[in-house]
Each structure stands twice: as structure tokens, then as C-alpha cells.
N, C-alpha and C positions, 0 to 999 in steps of 0.2 A: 113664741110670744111676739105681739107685734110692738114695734118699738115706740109706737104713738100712745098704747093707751095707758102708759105713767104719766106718760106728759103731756096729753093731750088733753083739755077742759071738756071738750064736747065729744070725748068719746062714747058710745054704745056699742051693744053687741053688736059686728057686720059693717061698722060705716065705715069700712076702711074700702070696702068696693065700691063707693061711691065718693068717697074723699080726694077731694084734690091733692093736700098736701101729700099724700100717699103712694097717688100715683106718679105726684114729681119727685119722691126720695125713689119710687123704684124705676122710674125713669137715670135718674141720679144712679143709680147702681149698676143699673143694664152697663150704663155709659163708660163706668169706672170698670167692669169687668172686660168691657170689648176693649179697653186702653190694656187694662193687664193682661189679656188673651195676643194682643199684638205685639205686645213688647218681648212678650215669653217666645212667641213666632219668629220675630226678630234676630233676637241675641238665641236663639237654639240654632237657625239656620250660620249664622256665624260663627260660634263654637265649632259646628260640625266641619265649616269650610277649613276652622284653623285645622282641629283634628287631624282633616285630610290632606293637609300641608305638610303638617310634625309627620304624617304617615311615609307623605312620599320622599322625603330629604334625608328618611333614617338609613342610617347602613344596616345593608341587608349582610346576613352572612352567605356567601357563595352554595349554590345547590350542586351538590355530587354527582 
């Protein structure tokens, strides 16, 4: 369902491909996905760094 046409006055069937407002909320959204895509990018490649930190400081038990 599109999120315009409860609220929208001058909605019809289809005018959302030609709607401005529409293409600035999915503009808006693209933008708001590429922020959450790089934050997650971000903070995982850090995680992993501590990870490999905690990895290498642990005592190993002696191999036989």
C-alpha cells in the first residue's frame, strides 16, 4: 500500500509515478537506508577489529 493515498487529496490510481511528493519521500528513504547501510558497515568492521583483539591477548593452552 502506498503511504500517500490516505493522505493524500489528489490521489488517483498511478499518480504516484508521476508525483513529486513521492519521489522526494523515496528519495528520503533511499538516503535514510544508505545512512543505516553505512553505520551497520561501520560498527560491524569494529566489532570484528575488537573481536580480533579479545582473540589475540587470550591465553592459549600449550599444544603437546
Amino acid at each position: 500500500m502506498l503511504p500517500c493515498r490516505s493522505g493524500c487529496p489528489s490521489y488517483h490510481e498511478g499518480c504516484h509515478k508521476t508525483c513529486g511528493a513521492w519521489r522526494q519521500f523515496q528519495a528520503e528513504q533511499s538516503a535514510q537506508r544508505q545512512a543505516k547501510k553505512q553505520y551497520l558497515q561501520f560498527y560491524n568492521t569494529l566489532s570484528a577489529q575488537v573481536v580480533r583483539q579479545f582473540r589475540a591477548i587470550q591465553c592459549r593452552r600449550p599444544a603437546w
